[in-house]
N, C-alpha and C positions, 0 to 999 in steps of 0.2 A: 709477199709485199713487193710493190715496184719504187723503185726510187729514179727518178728521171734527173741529171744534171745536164742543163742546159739542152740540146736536144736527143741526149742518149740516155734511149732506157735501159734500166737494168734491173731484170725480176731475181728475188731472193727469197731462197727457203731458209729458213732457222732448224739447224737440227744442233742438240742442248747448246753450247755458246757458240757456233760456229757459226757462220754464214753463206751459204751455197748459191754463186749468181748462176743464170744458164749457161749450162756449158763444162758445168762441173769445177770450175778453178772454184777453190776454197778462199775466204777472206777469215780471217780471224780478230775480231772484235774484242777490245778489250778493254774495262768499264774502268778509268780512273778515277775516275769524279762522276759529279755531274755534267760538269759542261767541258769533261777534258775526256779525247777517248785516242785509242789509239789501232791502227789497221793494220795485220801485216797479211802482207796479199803480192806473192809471187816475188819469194825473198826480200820486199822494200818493205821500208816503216813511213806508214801515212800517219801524221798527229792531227788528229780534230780538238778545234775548240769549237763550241756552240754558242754562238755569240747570240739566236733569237730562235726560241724553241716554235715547234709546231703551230703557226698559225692556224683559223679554220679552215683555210683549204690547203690545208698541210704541206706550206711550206718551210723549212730552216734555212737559218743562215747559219754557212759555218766558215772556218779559216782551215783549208785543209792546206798542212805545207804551209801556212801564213799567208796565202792565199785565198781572197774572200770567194766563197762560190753559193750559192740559192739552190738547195737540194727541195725538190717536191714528193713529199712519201705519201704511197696509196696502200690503204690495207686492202685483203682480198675483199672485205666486206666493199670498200670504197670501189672498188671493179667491180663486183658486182653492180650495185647499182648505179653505177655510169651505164653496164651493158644495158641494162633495164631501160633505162632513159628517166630514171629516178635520183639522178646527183642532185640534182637541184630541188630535191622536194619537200627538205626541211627550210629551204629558204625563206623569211620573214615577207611576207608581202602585202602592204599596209597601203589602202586606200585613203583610209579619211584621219582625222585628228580630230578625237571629240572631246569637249568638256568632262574631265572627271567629276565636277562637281558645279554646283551653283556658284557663280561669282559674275566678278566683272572684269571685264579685259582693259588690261595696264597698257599691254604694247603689244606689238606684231613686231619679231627680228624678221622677217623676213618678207618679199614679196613674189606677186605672181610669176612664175618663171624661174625663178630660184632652183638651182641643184643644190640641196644637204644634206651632209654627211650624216650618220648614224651618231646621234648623242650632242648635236648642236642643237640650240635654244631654238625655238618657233614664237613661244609667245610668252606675255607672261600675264596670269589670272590670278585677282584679287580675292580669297575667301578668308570668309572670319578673320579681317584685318592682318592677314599674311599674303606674300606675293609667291606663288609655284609658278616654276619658270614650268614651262611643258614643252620638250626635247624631243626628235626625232626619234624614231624606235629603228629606223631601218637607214636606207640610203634613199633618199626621195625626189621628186621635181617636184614641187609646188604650181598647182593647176589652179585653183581658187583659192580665195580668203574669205568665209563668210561673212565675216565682222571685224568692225570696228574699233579702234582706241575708245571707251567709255562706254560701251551696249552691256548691259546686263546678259548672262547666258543662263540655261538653263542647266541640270547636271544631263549628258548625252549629247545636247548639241552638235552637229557639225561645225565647226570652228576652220578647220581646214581640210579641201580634199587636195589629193596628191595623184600627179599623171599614172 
């Protein structure tokens, strides 16, 4: 495992609870809690709290010392596939925004040129007398709008493509 703060890395083997960075000094880890750990590594006592677990690209935020610091941990799977040129190959990548279903179109939130975020509103589609709002799936720019406030769609439709 590598754990990088701020620009220093530092690679770790696990051998049973103990932690071995390179180089041979030993850390020793020790699990209070969940969000409370504690280090001892070259006679000091480091106190972690985890104030925001593992993002997807695994970062935490911790207060080490009462000190806030942004740790980034990689498994060896995760180095692996950086070597490869494969980190990025689960990543979501969504061209168009089509019609789930038969309806009619209520609004467009947004327009051409638009940057949005994953999980904000696009449009919202009238079927069987209910409104589905239809949400970005990824991070997008907004390249076209095929339609209109009131145009009937079909269920597929292109409704919106994305840069």
């Amino acid at each position: 495992m590598k754990a990088t703060i701020r620009d220093t890395v530092i690679s770790l083997e696990k051998k049973n609870h103990i932690w071995y960075p390179q180089g041979g000094q030993s850390l020793e880890l020790v699990h209070v809690s969940d969000t409370h750990k504690r280090i001892y590594a070259k006679g000091k006592v480091y106190n972690i709290t985890v104030l925001n677990s593992a993002t997807a690209d695994g970062e935490i935020e911790l207060l080490l010392n009462q000190k806030r610091v942004n740790v980034n941990v990689s498994s060896p799977l995760d180095e692996l596939l950086k070597s490869m040129g494969l980190d990025n190959a689960l990543e979501v990548k969504v061209t168009n925004l089509s019609s789930p279903m038969p309806g009619l179109v209520i609004k467009s939130s947004v327009k051409e040129g638009d940057e949005v975020k994953k999980g904000e509103p696009l449009m919202v589609l009238e079927a069987m007398k209910m409104e589905n709002i239809l949400k970005a799936t990824a991070d997008v720019t907004i390249d076209k709008i095929n339609v209109k406030a009131g145009e009937a769609v079909e269920k597929g439709a292109i409704l919106i493509e994305f840069k």
